[in-house]
C-alpha positions in Angstrom: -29.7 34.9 6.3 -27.5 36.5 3.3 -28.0 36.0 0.0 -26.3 33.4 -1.8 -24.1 34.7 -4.5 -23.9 32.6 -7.9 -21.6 32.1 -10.7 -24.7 32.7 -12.7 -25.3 36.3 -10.3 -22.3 37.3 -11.6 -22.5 36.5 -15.5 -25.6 38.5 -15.3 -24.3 41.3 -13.9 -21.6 41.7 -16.6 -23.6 40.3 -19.6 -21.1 37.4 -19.6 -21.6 33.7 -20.5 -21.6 31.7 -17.0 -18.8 29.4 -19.0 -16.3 32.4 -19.4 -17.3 33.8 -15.6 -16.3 30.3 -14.1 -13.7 30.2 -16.1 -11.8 33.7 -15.0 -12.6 32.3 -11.0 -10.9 29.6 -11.6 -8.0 31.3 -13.4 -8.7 29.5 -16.4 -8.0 30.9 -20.0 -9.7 34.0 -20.7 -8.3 37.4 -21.6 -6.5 39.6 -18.6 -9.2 42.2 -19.1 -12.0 39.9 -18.6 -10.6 38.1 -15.9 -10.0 41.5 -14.2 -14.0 42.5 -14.2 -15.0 39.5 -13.7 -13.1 38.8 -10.2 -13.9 43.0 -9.5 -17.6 42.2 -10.1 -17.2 39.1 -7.6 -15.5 41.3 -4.6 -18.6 43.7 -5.3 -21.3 41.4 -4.8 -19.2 39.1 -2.2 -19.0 36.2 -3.9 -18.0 33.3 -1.5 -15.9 31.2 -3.9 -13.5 33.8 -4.5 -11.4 36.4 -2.7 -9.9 34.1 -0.1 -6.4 34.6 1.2 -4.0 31.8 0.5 -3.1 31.2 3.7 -7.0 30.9 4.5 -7.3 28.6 1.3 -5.2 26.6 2.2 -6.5 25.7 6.0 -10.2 25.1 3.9 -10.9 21.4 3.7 -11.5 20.2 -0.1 -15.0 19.6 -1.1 -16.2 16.8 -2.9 -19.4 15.9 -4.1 -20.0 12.0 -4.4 -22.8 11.6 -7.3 -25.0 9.6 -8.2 -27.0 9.6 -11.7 -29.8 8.1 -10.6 -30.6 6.1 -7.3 -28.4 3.7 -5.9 -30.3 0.1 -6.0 -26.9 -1.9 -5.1 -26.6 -0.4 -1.4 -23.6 -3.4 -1.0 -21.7 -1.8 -3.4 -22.4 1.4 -2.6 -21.8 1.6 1.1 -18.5 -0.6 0.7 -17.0 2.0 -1.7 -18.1 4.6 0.6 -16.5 3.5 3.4 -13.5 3.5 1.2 -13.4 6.9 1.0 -13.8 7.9 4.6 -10.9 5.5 5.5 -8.6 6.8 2.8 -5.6 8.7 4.2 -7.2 12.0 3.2 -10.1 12.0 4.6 -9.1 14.0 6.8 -8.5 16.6 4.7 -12.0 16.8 2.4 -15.5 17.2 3.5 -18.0 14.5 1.4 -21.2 15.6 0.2 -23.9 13.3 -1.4 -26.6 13.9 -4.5 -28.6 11.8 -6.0 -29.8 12.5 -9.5 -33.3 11.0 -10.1 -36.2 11.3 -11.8 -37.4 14.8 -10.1 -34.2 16.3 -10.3 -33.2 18.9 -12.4 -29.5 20.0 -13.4 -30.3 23.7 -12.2 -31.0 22.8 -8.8 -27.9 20.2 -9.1 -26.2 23.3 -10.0 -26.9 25.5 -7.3 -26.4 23.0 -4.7 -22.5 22.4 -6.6 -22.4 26.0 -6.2 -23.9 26.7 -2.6 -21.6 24.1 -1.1 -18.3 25.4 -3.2 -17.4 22.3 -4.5 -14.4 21.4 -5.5 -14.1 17.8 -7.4 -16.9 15.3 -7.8 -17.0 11.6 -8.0 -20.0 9.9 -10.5 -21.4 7.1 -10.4 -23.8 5.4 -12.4 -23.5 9.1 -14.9 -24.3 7.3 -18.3 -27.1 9.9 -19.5 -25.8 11.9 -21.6 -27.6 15.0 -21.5 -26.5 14.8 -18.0 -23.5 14.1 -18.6 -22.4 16.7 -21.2 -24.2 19.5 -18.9 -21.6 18.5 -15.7 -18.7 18.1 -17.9 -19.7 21.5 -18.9 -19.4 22.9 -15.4 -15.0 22.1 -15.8 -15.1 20.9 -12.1 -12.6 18.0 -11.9 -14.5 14.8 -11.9 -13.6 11.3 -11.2 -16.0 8.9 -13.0 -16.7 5.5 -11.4 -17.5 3.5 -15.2 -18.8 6.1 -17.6 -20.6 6.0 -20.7 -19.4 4.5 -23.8 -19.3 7.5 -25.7 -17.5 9.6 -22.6 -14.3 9.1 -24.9 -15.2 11.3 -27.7 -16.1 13.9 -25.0 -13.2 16.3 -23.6 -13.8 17.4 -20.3 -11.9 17.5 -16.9 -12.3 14.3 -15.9 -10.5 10.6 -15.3 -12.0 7.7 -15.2 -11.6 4.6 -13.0 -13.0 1.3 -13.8 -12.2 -2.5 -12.3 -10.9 -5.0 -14.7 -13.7 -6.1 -16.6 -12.3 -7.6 -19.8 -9.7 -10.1 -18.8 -11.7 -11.6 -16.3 -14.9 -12.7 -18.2 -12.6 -14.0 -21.0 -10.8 -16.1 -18.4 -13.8 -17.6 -16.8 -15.5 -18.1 -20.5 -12.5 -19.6 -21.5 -12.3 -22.3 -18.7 -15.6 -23.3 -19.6 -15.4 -23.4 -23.0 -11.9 -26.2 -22.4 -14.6 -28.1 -20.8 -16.9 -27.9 -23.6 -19.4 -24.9 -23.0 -19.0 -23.3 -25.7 -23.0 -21.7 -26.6 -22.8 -18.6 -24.3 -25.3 -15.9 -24.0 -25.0 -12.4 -22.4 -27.7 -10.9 -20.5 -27.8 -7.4 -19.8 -27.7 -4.2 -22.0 -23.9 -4.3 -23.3 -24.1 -0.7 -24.1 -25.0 1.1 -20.9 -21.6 1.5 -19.9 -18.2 0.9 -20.6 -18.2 -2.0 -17.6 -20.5 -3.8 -19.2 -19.2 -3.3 -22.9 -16.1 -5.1 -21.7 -18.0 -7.4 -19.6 -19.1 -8.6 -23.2 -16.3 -8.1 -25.1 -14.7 -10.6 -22.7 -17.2 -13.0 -23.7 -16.8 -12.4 -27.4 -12.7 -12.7 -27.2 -13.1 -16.5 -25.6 -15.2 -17.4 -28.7 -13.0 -15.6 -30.7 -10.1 -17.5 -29.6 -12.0 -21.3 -31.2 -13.2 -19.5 -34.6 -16.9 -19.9 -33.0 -18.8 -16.6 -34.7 -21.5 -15.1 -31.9 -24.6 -15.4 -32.4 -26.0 -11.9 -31.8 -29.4 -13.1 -31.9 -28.6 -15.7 -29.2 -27.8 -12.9 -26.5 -30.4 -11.2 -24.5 -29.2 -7.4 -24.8 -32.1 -6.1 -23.2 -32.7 -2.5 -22.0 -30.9 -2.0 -18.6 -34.3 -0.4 -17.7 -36.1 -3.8 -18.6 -37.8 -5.4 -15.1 -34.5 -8.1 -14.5 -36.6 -8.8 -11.6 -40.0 -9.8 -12.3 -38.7 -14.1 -13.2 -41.6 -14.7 -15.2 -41.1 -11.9 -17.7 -37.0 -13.4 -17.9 -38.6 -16.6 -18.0 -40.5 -15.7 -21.1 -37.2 -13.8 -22.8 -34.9 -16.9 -22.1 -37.6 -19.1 -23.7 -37.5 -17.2 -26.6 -34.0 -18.1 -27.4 -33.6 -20.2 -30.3 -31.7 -23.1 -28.1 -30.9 -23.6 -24.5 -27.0 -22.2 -23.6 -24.8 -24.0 -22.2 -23.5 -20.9 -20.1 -25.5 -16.8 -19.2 -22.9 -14.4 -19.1 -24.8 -12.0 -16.7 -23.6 -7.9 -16.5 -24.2 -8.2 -12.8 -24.9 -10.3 -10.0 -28.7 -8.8 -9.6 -29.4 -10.0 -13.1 -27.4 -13.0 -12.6 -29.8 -13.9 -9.6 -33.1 -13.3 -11.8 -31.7 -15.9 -14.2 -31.1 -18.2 -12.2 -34.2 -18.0 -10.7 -35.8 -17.7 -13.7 -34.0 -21.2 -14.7 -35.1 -23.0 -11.3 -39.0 -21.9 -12.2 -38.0 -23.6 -15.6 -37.3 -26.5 -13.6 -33.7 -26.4 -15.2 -30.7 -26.8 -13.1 -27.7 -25.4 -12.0 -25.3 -25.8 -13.0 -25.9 -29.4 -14.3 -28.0 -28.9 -16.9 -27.2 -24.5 -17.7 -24.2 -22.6 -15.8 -24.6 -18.6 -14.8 -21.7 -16.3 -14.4 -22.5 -13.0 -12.2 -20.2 -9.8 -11.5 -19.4 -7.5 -8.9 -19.6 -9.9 -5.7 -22.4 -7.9 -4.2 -24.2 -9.9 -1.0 -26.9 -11.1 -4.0 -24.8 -13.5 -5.3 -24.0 -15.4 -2.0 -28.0 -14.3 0.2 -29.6 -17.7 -1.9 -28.4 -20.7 -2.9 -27.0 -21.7 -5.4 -24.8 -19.2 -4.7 -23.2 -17.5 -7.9 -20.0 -17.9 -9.8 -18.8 -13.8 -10.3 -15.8 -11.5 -10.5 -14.8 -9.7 -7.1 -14.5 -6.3 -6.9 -12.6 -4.8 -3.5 -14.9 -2.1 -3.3 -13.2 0.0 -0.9 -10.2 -0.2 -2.5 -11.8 1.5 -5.7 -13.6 3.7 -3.3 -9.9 5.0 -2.0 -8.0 5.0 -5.4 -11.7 7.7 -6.8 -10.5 10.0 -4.2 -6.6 9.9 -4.5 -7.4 10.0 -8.2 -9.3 13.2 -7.9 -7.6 15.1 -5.5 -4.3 14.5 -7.8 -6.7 16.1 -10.7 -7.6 18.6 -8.4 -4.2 19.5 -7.7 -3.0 19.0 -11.1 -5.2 21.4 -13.2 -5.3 20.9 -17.1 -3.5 17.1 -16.7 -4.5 15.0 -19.1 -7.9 12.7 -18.7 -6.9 9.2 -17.8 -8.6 5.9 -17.5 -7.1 3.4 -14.8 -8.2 0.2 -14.0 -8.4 -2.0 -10.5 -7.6 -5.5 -10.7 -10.4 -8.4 -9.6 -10.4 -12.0 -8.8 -12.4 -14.7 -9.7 -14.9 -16.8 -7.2 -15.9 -19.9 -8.6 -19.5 -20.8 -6.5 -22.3 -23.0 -7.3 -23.5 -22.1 -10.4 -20.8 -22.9 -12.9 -18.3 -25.8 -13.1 -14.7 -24.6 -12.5 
C-alpha cells in the first residue's frame, strides 16, 4: 500500500506552516514564489490532492464530510436530514462521508481522515465547542454549519450557516398563551449552547416583552445542556425548586420537553390543565407517549437539501461572503398546551 502524503508531509519538507502550504494548494493568497515551491514540493512527493488535470477534476465527484461534534442522541433528526441529502438533486454528483467527534477523538486524527479522503466541503452539526471549532475553521475548508455556537459570529472563517426559524415561532406560540392568560413562563434548557436555542429564548423573552412583564431570570431553569434532562427525579427536584409553579415550560427541545412533562405527571400535576409544556423540533419523542407535545416542526429533509446546495454554492464560489439563512417551521398544537 503507498504512503499517504499530507499537507502536513509537505509543510515539513519546506519548513512551512501547514496554514500557508494549504493555502498555495488551494490557490489561495500567498506570494507567487511560495506557491511555486510549494506545488513543486507536492509533484515531488506525489501528493494526491494536487496535480490533477482539469478535465480529470472535473469528472471527480465532490467530497463532503457530514460532521458531527459529538454523538448524535436524536437519530429522528438525524436520519431525516440525512436522507435529505442523498435525495437532493446533487447527490449524484458528491460522495458523503460521516465523522463523529466524541469523547476519544482527537482533531489530529479528524485531520488526517479530512485529508486522506480529500475533502472538499463539510457539513457540522452539533460543532458548539470551541476549541473544536476554531481548530476546523482553521483548516479554510468550506463549511456549512447546521446551528453554530453563539460566538461563531465574531469568528471569520469559510463558512455559512443554516438554521430553521427559531425566533418567530416561540414568540408566536408564547404569545397565544399569554392572550389567554399564561403569562409566568419558564425556559428549560441551557440558552447559551447554541444560537437555536438563544433564539428559542429570546422568543420567549419578546412575548413578555410585548405586556411590560420583566423575566424573571431566576424563574428559568438554564441548566447545563450536559445536565441528566432524563433522569425525572433529578428535574423533579430542579422544577420544585422554583419559587412558584408556571403557568407554561418553554422547553429547547422535545427530549427535554418529554422529561418535564414526565417529571410534572410524577408530581401528580397535570397537563395541560393545571401547567402547559411547549417542545421543539417535532422529533418522534414528542408524539411516542401521551400527552403528546405541543412543538415547532422542522422539515428535516428539506434543511438537509438546502446544507448541501448551500455548500456546494460555497464550494463553487470561493472567498463569498459567510451567510446565515434560515428555514421556515410551523406550529403543532398537541396535548400539552391549550391552543
Amino acid at each position: 500500500m503507498s504512503k499517504i502524503i499530507t499537507i502536513q508531509m509537505i509543510a515539513d519538507e519546506l519548513k512551512l506552516s501547514r496554514n500557508t502550504v494549504s493555502k498555495a494548494l488551494n490557490n489561495r493568497h500567498v506570494s507567487k514564489e511560495t506557491k511555486e515551491l510549494v506545488i513543486n514540493k507536492a509533484k515531488e512527493l506525489g501528493y494526491k490532492g494536487f496535480g490533477y488535470q482539469k478535465a480529470e477534476k472535473k469528472e471527480k465527484k465532490t467530497n463532503i464530510l457530514l460532521l458531527a461534534g459529538k454523538p448524535i442522541y436524536d437519530l429522528d433528526f438525524f436520519v431525516n436530514f440525512a436522507r435529505g441529502m442523498e435525495s437532493s438533486t446533487l447527490s449524484s454528483k458528491v460522495d458523503i462521508f460521516q465523522y463523529t467527534y466524541s469523547k476519544s477523538s482527537t482533531f489530529d486524527q479528524l485531520e488526517k481522515y479530512i485529508e486522506s479522503l480529500e475533502i472538499d466541503g463539510i457539513i457540522g452539526i452539533e460543532l458548539y465547542t470551541h476549541s473544536l471549532l476554531i481548530n476546523i475553521l482553521n483548516l479554510n475548508i468550506p463549511i456549512v454549519f447546521i446551528d453554530s455556537s453563539i460566538n461563531l459570529k465574531y469568528s471569520e472563517g469559510n463558512y455559512d450557516v443554516l438554521l430553521m426559524e427559531n425566533r418567530d415561532s416561540v414568540y408566536k406560540i408564547c404569545s397565544n398563551l399569554i392572550d389567554q392568560g399564561y403569562n409566568r413562563l419558564t425556559f428549560c434548557g441551557d440558552h447559551l449552547h447554541c444560537l437555536g436555542f438563544n433564539e428559542r429564548f429570546l422568543g420567549m423573552r419578546d412575548s413578555l416583552d410585548d405586556i411590560n412583564h420583566r423575566i424573571d431570570m431566576n424563574q428559568q431553569l438554564l441548566l447545563p445542556d450536559n445536565s441528566p434532562f432524563g433522569d425525572i427525579d433529578w428535574m423533579v427536584s430542579k422544577i420544585k425548586k422554583l419559587k412558584y409553579k408556571p403557568h407554561v415550560f418553554v422547553c429547547a427541545n422535545d427530549s427535554i420537553a418529554r422529561s418535564v412533562v414526565n417529571a410534572l405527571l410524577k408530581m401528580n400535576v397535570k397537563v395541560p390543565d393545571d401547567v402547559q409544556v411547549i417542545g421543539f423540533d417535532n422529533t418522534i419523542e414528542s408524539t411516542i407517549e401521551s400527552p403528546k407535545i405541543t412543538t415547532v416542526n422542522v422539515n428535516k429533509e428539506l434543511l438537509g437539501k438546502e446544507a448541501l446546495h448551500l455548500l456546494i454554492e460555497r464550494i463553487n464560489r470561493e472567498g463569498s461572503p459567510s451567510k446565515k439563512i434560515y428555514i421556515n417551521t410551523n406550529i403543532i398544537y398537541r396535548e400539552t398546551t391549550f391552543q
